[in-house]
N, C-alpha and C positions, 0 to 999 in steps of 0.2 A: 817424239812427243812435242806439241805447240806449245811456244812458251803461255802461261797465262796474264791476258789481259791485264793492265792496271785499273782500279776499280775507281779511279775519276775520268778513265778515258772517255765516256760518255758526254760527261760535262764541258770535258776541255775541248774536242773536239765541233762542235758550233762556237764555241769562244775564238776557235783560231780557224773559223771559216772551211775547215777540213769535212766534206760532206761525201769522201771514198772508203773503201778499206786497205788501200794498198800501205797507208801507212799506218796503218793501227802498231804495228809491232814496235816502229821505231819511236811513234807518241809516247806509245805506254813504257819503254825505255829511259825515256826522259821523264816521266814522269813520276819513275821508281828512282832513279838517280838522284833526281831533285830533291824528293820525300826523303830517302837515304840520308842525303847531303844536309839536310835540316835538320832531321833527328839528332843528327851527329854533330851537329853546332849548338842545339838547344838542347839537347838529353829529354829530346819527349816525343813522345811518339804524335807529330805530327795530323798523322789522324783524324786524333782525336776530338779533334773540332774543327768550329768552318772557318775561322781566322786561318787555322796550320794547312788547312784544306787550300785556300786561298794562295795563298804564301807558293803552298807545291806548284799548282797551275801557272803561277806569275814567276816562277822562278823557270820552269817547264817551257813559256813560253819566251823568254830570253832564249834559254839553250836554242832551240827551235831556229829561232833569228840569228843567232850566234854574236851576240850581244851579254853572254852569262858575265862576263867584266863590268858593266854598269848596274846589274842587275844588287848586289849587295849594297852599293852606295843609294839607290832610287829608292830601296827597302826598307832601309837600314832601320827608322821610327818604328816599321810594323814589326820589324825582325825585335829591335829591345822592347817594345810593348810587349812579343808575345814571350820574353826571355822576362822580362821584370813577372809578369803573369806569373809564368810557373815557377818562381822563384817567390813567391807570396804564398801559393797554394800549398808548396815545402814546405813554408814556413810555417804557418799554420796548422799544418798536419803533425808539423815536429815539434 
């Protein structure tokens, strides 16, 4: 059975000039990892909007380059914007 697709492969793939299929499998790997990888820093489902959407792609696209060591430092503003965000949303809710 094929693994299934990542569901920004689409997007990301014209961002990072990839216009084949041979690498769909290993994009969308990176791009499950990355989402993964965030969720799991910020306790949110990434997702869920086009900032965390964003975030996946740019974080996605480091991995890619093999460059994911600069990739937290370059980010780090949109990373506590989007970590102050959902820690207001919390709060509010709670």
């Amino acid at each position: 059975m094929a693994e299934q697709l990542h569901a920004l492969l689409g997007a990301f793939k014209p961002r990072m000039r990839v216009f084949h299929d041979m690498e769909d499998y290993n994009l969308s790997f990176m791009l499950k990892s990355s989402e993964e990888a965030l969720n799991s820093l910020l306790g949110v489902d990434m997702m869920s909007s086009d900032a965390g959407k964003e975030l996946i792609m740019e974080r996605a696209r480091y991995v890619y380059n093999d460059s994911l060591d600069l990739f937290y430092d370059n980010f780090k503003n949109e990373i506590a914007r989007m970590a102050l965000t959902t820690y207001k949303e919390e709060d509010s809710e709670g």
